[in-house]
N, CA, C and O atoms as a printed pandas DataFrame, in Angstrom:
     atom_number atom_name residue_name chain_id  residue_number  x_coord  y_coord  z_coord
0              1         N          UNK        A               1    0.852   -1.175    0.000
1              2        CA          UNK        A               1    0.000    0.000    0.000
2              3         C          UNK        A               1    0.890    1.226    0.000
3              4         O          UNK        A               1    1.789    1.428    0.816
4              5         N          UNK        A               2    0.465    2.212   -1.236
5              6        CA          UNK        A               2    1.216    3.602   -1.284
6              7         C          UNK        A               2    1.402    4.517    0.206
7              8         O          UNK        A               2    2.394    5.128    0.603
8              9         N          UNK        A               3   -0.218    4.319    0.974
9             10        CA          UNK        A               3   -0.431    5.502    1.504
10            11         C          UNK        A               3   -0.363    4.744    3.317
11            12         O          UNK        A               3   -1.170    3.936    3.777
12            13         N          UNK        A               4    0.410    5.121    3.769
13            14        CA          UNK        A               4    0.465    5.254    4.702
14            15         C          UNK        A               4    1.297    3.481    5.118
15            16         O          UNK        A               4    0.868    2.852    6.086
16            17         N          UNK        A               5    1.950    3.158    4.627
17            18        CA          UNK        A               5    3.147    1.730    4.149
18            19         C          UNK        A               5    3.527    1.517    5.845
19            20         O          UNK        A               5    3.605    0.398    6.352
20            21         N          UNK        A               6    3.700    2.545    6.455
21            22        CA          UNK        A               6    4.232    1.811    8.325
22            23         C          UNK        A               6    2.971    1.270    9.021
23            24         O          UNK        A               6    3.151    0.510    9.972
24            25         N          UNK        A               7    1.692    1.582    8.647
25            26        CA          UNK        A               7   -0.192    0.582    8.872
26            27         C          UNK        A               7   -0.202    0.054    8.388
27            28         O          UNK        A               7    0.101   -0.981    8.982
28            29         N          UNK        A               8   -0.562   -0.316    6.367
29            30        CA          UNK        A               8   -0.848   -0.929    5.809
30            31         C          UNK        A               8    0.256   -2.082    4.992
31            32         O          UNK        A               8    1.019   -1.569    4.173
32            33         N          UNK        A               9    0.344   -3.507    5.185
33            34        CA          UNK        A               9    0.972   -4.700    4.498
34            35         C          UNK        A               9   -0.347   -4.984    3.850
35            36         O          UNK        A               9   -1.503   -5.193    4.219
36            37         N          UNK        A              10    0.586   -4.870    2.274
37            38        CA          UNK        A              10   -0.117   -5.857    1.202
38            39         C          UNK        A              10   -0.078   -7.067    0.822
39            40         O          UNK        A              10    0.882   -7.102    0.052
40            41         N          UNK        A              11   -0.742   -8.576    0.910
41            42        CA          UNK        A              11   -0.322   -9.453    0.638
42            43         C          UNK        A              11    0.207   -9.906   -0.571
43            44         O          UNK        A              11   -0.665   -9.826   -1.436
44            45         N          UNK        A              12    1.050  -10.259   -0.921
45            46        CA          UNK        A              12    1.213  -11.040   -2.220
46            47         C          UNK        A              12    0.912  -12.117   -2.542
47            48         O          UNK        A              12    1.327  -12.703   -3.543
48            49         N          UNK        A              13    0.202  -12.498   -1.794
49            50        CA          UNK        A              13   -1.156  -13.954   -2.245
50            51         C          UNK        A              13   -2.195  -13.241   -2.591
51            52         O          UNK        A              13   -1.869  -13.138   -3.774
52            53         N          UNK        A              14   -2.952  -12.797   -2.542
53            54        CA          UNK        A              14   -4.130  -12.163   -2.522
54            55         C          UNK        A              14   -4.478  -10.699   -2.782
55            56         O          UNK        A              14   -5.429  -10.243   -3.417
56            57         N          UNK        A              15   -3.590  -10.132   -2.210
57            58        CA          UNK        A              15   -3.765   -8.232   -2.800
58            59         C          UNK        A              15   -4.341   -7.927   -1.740
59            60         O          UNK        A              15   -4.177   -6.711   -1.651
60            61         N          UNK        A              16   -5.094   -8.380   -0.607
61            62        CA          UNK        A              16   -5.731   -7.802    0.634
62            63         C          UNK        A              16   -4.676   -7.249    1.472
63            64         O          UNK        A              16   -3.572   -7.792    1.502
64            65         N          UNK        A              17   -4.987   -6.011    2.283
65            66        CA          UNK        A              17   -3.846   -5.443    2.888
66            67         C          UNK        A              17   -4.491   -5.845    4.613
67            68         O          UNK        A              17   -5.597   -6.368    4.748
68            69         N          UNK        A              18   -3.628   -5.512    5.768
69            70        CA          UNK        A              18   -3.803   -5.929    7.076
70            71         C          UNK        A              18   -3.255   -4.575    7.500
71            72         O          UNK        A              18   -2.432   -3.795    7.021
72            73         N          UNK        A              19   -4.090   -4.597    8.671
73            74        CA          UNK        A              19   -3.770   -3.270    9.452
74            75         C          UNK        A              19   -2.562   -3.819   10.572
75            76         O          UNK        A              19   -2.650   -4.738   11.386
76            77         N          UNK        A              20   -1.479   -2.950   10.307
77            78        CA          UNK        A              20   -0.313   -3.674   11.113
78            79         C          UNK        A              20   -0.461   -2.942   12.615
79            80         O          UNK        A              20   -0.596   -1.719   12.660
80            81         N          UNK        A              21   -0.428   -3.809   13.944
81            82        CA          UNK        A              21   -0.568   -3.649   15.501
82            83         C          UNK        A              21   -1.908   -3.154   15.357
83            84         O          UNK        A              21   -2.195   -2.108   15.939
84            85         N          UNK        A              22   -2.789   -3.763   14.652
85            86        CA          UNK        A              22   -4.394   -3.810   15.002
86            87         C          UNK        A              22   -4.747   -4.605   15.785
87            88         O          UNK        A              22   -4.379   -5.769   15.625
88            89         N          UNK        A              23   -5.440   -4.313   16.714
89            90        CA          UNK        A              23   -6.539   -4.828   17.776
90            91         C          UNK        A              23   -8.042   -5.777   17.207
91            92         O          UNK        A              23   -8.951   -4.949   17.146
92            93         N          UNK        A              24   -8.327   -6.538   16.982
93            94        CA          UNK        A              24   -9.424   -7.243   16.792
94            95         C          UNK        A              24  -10.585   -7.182   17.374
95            96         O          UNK        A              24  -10.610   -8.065   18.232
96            97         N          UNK        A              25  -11.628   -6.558   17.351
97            98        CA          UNK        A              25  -12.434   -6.496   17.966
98            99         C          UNK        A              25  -14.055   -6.706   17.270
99           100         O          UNK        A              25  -14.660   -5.921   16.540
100          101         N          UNK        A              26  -14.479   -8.017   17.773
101          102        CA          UNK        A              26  -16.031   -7.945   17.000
102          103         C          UNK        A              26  -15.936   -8.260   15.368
103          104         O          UNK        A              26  -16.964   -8.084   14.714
104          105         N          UNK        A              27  -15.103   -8.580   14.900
105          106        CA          UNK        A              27  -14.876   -8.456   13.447
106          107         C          UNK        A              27  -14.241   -7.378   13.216
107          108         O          UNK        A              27  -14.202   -7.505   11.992
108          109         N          UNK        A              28  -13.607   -6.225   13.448
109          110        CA          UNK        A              28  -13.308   -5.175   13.152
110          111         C          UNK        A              28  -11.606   -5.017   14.147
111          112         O          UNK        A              28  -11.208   -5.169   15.302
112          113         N          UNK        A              29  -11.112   -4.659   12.923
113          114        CA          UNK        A              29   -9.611   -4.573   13.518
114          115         C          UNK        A              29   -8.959   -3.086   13.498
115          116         O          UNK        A              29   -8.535   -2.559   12.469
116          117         N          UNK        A              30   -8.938   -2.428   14.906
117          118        CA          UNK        A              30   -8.855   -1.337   15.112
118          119         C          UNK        A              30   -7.638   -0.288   15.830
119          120         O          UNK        A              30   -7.185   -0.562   16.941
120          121         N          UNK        A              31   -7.342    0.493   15.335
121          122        CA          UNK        A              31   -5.748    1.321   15.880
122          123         C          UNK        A              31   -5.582    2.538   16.603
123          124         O          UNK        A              31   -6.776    2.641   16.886
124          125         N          UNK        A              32   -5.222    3.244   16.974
125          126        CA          UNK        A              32   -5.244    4.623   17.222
126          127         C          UNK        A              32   -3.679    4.992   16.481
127          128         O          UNK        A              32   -2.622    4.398   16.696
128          129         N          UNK        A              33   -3.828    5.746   15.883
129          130        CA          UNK        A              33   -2.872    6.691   15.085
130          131         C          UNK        A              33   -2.505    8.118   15.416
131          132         O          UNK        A              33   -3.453    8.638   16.005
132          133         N          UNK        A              34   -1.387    9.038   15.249
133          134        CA          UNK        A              34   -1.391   10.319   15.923
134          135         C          UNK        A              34   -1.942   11.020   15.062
135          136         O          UNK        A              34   -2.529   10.468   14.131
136          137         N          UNK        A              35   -1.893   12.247   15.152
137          138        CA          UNK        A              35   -2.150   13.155   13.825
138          139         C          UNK        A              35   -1.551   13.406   12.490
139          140         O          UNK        A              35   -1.963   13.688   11.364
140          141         N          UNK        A              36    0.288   13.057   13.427
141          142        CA          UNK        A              36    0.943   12.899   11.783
142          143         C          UNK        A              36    1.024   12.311   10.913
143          144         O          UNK        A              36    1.634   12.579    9.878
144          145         N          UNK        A              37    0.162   11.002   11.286
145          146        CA          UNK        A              37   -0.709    9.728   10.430
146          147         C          UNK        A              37   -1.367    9.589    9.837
147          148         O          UNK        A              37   -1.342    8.980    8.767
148          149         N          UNK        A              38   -2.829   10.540   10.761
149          150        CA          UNK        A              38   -4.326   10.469   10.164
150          151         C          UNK        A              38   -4.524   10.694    8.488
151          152         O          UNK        A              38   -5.267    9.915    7.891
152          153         N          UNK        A              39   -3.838   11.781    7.755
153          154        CA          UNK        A              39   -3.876   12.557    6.566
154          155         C          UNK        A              39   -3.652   10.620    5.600
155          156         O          UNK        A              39   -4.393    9.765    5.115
156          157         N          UNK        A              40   -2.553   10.784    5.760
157          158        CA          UNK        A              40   -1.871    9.440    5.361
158          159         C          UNK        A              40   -2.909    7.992    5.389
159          160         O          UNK        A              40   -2.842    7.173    4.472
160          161         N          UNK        A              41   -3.796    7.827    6.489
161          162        CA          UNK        A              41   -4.567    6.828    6.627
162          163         C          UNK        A              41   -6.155    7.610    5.891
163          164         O          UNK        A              41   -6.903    6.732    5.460
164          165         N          UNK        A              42   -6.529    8.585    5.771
165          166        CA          UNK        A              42   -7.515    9.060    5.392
166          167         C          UNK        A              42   -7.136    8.621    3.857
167          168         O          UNK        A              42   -8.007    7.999    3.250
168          169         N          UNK        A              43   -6.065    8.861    3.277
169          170        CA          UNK        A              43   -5.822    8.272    1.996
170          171         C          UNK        A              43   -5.841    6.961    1.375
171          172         O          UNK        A              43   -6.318    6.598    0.300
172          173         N          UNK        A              44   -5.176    6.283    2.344
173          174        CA          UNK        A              44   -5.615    5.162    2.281
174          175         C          UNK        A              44   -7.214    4.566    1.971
175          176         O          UNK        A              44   -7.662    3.720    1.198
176          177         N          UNK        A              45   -7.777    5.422    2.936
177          178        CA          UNK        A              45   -9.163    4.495    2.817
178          179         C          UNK        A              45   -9.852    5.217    1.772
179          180         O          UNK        A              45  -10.975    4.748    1.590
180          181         N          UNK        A              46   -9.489    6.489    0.796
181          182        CA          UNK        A              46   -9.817    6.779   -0.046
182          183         C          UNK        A              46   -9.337    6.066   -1.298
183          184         O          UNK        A              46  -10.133    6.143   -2.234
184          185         N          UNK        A              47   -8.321    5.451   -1.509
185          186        CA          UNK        A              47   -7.890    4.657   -2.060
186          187         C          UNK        A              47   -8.519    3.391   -2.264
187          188         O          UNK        A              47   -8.521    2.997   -3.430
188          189         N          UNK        A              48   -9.150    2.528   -1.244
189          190        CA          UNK        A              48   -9.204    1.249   -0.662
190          191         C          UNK        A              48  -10.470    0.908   -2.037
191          192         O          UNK        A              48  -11.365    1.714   -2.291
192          193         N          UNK        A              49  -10.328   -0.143   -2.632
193          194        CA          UNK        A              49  -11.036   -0.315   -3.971
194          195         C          UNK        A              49  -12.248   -1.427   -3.057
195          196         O          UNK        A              49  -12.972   -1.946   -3.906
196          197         N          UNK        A              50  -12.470   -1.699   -2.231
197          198        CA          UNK        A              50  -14.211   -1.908   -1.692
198          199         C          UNK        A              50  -14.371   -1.257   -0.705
199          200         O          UNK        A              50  -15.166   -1.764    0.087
200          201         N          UNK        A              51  -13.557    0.502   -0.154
201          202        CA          UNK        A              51  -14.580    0.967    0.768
202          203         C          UNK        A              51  -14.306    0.048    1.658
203          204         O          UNK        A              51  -15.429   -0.455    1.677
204          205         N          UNK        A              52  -13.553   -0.733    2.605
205          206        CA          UNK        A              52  -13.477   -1.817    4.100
206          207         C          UNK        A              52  -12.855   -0.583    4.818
207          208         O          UNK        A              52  -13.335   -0.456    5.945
208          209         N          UNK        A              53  -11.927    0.366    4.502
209          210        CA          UNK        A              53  -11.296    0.736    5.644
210          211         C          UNK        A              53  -12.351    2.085    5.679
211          212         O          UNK        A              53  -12.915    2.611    4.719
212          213         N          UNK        A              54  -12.421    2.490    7.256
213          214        CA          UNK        A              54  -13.036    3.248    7.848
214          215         C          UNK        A              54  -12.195    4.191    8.654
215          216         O          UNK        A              54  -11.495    3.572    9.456
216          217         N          UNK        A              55  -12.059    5.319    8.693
217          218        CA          UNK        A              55  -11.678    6.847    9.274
218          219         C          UNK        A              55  -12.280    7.180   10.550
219          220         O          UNK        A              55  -13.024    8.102   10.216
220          221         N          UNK        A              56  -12.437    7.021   11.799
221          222        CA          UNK        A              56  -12.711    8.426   12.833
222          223         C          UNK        A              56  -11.771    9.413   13.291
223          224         O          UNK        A              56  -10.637    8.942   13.382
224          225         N          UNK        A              57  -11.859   10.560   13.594
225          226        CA          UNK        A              57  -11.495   11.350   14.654
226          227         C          UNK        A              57  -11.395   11.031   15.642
227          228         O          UNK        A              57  -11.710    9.887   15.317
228          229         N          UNK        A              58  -11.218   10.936   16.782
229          230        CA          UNK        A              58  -12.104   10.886   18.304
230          231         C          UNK        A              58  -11.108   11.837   19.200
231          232         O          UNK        A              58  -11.373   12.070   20.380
């Protein structure tokens, strides 16, 4: 993955990427990132060709 490569590993079996030191929770695998990240991960999921990755603030 271009955008944000120290979160996102791409597989080379498959093309699915993994959120790297994600938490599992409920089906949903989740991180906290700083700010100098967020821009970088917001791209990502603008990128993401089915829409899986999801953005908050908090």
């Amino acid at each position: 993955m271009e955008a944000a490569p120290y979160r996102w590993r791409m597989s080379r079996k498959d093309g699915k990427c993994t959120l790297i030191q994600a938490v599992e929770k409920r089906g949903m695998f989740n991180i906290l990132v700083t700010d100098d990240e967020y821009e970088a991960n917001v791209d990502a999921a603008m990128h993401c060709p089915v829409n899986c990755i999801k953005i908050e603030q908090i």
